[in-house]
Legacy VTK file of the C-alpha trace (Angstrom):
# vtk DataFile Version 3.0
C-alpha trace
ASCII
DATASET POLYDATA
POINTS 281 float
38.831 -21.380 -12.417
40.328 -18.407 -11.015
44.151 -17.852 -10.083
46.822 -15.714 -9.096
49.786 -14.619 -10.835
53.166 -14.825 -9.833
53.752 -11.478 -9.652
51.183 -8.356 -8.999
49.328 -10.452 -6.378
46.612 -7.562 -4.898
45.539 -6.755 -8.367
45.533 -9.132 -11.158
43.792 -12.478 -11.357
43.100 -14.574 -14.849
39.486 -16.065 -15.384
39.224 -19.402 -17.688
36.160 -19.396 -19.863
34.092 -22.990 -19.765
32.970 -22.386 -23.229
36.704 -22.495 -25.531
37.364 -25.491 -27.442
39.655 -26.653 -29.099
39.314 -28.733 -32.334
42.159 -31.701 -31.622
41.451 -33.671 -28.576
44.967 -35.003 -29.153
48.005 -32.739 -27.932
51.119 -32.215 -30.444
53.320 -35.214 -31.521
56.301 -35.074 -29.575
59.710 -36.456 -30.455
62.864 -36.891 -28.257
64.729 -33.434 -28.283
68.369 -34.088 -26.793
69.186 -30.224 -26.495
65.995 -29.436 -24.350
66.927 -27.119 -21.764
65.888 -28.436 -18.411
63.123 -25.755 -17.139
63.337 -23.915 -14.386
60.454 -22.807 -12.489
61.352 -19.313 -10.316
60.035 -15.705 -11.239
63.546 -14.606 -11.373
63.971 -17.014 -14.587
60.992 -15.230 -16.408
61.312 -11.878 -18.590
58.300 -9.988 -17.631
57.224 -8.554 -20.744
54.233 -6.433 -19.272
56.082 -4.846 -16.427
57.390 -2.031 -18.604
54.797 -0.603 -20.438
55.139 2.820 -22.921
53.932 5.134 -19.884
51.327 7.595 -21.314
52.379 11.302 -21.279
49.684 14.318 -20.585
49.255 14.831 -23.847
48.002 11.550 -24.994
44.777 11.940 -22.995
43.866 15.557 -24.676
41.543 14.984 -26.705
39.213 12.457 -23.854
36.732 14.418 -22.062
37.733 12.400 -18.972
40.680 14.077 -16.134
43.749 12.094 -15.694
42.959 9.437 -13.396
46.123 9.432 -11.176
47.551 12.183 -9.672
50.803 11.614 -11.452
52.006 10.859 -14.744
55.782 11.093 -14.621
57.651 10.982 -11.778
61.611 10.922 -10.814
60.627 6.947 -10.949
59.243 7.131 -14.776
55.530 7.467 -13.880
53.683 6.611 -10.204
53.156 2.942 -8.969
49.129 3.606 -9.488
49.149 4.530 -13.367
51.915 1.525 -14.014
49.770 -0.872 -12.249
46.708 0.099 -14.380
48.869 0.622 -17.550
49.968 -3.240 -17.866
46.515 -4.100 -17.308
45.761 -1.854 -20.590
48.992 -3.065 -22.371
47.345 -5.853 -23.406
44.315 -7.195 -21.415
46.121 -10.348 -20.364
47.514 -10.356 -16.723
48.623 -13.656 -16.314
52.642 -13.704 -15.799
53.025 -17.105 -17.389
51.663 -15.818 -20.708
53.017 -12.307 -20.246
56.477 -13.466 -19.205
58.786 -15.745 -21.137
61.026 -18.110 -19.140
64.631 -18.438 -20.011
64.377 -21.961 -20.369
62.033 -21.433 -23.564
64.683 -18.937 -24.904
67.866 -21.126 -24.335
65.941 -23.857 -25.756
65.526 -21.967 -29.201
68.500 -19.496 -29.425
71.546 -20.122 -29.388
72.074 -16.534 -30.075
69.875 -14.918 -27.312
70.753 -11.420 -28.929
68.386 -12.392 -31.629
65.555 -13.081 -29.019
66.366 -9.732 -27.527
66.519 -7.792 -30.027
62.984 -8.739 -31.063
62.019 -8.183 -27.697
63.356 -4.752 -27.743
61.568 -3.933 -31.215
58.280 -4.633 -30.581
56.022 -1.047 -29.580
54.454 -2.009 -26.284
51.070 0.483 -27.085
48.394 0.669 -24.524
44.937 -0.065 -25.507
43.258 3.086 -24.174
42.338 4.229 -28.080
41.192 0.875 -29.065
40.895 -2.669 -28.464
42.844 -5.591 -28.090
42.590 -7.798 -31.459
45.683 -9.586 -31.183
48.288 -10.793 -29.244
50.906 -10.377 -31.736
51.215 -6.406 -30.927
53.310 -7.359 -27.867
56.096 -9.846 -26.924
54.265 -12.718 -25.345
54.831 -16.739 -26.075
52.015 -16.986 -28.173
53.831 -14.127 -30.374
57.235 -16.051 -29.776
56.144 -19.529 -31.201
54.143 -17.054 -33.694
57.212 -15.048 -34.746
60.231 -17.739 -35.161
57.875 -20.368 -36.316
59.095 -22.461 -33.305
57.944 -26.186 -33.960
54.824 -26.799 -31.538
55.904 -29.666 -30.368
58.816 -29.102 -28.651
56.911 -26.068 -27.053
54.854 -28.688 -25.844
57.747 -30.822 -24.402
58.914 -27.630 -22.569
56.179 -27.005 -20.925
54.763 -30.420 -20.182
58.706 -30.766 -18.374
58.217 -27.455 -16.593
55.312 -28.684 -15.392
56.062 -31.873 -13.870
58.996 -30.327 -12.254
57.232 -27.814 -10.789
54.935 -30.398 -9.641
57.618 -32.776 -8.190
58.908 -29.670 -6.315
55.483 -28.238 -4.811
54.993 -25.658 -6.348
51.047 -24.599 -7.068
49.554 -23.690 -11.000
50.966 -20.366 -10.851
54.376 -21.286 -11.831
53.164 -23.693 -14.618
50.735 -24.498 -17.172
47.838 -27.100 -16.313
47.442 -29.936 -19.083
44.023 -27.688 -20.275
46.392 -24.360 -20.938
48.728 -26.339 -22.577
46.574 -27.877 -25.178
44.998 -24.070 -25.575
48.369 -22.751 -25.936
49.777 -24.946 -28.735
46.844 -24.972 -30.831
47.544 -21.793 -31.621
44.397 -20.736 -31.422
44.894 -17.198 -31.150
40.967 -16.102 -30.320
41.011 -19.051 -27.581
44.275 -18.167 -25.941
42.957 -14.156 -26.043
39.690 -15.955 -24.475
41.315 -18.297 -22.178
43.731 -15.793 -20.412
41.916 -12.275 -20.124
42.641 -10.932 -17.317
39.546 -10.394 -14.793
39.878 -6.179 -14.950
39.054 -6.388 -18.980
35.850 -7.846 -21.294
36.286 -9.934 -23.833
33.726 -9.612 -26.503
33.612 -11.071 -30.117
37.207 -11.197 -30.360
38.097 -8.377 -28.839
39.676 -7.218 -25.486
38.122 -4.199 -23.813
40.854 -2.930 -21.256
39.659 -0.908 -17.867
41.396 2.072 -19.929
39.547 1.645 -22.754
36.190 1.365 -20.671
37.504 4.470 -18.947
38.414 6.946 -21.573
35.222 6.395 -23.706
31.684 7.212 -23.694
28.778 4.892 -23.175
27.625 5.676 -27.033
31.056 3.758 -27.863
30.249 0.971 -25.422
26.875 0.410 -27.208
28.411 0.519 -30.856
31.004 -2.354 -30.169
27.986 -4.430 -28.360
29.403 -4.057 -24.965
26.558 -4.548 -22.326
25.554 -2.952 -19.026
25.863 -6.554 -17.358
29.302 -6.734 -18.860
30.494 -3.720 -17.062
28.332 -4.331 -14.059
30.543 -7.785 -13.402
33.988 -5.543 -13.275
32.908 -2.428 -11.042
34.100 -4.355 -8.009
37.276 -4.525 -9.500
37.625 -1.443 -10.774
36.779 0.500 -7.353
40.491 -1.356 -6.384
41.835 1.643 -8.534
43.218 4.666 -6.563
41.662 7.348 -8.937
41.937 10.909 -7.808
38.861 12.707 -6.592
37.568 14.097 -9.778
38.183 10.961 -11.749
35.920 8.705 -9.211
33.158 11.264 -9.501
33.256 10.662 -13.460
33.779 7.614 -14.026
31.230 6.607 -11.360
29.097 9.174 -13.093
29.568 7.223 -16.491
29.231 3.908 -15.148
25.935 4.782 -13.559
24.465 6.206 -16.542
25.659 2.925 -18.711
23.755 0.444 -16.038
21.417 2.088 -15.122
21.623 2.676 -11.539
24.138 4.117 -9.134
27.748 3.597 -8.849
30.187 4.812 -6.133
33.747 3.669 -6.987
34.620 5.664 -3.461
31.834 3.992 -1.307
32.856 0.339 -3.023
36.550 1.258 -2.372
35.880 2.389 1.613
32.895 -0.844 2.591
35.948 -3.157 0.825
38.735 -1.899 2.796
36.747 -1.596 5.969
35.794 -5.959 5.154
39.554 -6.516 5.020
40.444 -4.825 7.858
LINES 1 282
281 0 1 2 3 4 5 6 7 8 9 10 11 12 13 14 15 16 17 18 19 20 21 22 23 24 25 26 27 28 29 30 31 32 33 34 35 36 37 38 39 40 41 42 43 44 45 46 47 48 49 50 51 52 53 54 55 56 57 58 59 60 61 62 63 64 65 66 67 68 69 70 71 72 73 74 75 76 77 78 79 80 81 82 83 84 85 86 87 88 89 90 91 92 93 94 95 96 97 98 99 100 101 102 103 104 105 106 107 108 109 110 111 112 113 114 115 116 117 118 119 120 121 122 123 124 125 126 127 128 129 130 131 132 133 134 135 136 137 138 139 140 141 142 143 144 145 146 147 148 149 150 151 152 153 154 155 156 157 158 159 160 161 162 163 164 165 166 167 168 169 170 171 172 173 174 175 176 177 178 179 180 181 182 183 184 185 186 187 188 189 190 191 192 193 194 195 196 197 198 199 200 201 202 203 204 205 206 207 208 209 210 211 212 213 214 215 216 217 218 219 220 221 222 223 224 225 226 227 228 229 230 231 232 233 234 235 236 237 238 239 240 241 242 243 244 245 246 247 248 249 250 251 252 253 254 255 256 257 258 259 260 261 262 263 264 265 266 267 268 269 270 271 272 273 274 275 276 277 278 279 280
């Protein structure tokens, strides 16, 4: 199952892994909640958590013997469109906006002080994964951190969603502005390891629990790919993907370089890049 988010349409895509289960067939209990905000189901109603990553500065990549793979770092606009774009894909590994973002609804529902949402929001260090992997999602303000943090009871959660949905529904709207039935039960098991699965966004590899970000991939060597069990047909699946990256000269020629060596034949991010283009045009 493949789909677009709501926002970020050219680059980011979620993939849903056939293999996560979940232990209870049954979804949570529900129970009649009069105060239940009725959900709303625009982007404009969603805080985009992963839109504002911690930009890296110059110094951050010193000690990787890799260049800078944009030709910009900070700008008058706090950092060039390129490097933000390929930043929230290393915030977190998870590019899906539903997950990412947290609708208003779900806050008004829960606060009735939003300041204390907020300022939770505002607290939390939005690191990039370039140094390591993802391990959890509870290093970033996301739902499943939400629920995680404030101990929100599970099955009202449910009863959100399950009415966002069916609104949404009613109204037209297509699986990009809701959660499916199957994303639902994932979410409120709280499964953390099958949500992390579930919702990895296409550019990253998930492997035994962790999240490998195009960053991370990037920024280390192929002796680090082998000692965290990351395989040349993992990386050989995300290449296409990775050639829709607008690296400067020098960083093509190197990580095309690396990415050869790891699979064992040759890789032109450039060439990819250009015969892609030249298909859509």
């Amino acid at each position: 199952m493949r789909k677009l988010p709501i926002l970020l349409l050219l680059l980011f895509a979620i993939s849903a892994c056939d293999n996560v289960e979940i232990k209870d067939d049954e979804p949570p209990k529900t129970q009649d909640v009069e105060s239940i905000t009725q959900p709303q189901t625009t982007e404009q109603t969603m805080i985009n958590t992963s839109s504002s990553p911690q930009l890296p500065s110059v110094n951050s990549f010193e000690h990787f013997e890799m260049p800078i793979p944009f030709g910009e770092i900070h700008g008058a606009g706090g950092g060039s469109e390129e490097l933000a774009l390929f930043s929230m894909l290393c915030s977190n590994g998870i590019s899906d906006q539903r997950i990412d973002g947290i609708d208003l609804f779900i806050i008004e529902a829960f606060f009735d002080d939003s300041a204390i949402f907020y300022d939770w929001y505002s607290s939390v260090d939005m690191n990039m994964h370039w140094e390591n992997p993802v391990t959890t999602l509870m290093d970033y303000p996301n739902l499943f951190s939400l629920i995680k943090t404030f101990d929100l009871p599970i099955d009202r959660v449910y009863q959100l969603l399950k009415n966002q949905q069916l609104r949404a529904v009613e109204i037209g709207l297509d699986e990009t502005f809701y959660f499916t039935d199957e994303e639902i039960k994932i979410i409120t098991s709280l499964d953390e390891t099958a949500i992390m699965e579930y919702f990895v966004a296409d550019f990253s590899i998930y492997h035994d629990g962790e999240i490998f970000t195009p960053m991370w991939l990037y920024y280390h060597d192929i002796g680090a790919y082998e000692e965290v069990g990351i395989t040349p047909e993992m990386v050989e699946e995300k290449i296409e993907l990775y050639a829709e990256f607008s690296f400067t000269d020098e960083a093509d020629e190197a990580f095309s370089e690396k990415l050869s060596e790891f699979i064992g034949e040759e890789v032109s991010l450039r060439r990819i890049r250009s015969r892609n283009h030249g298909r859509r045009s």
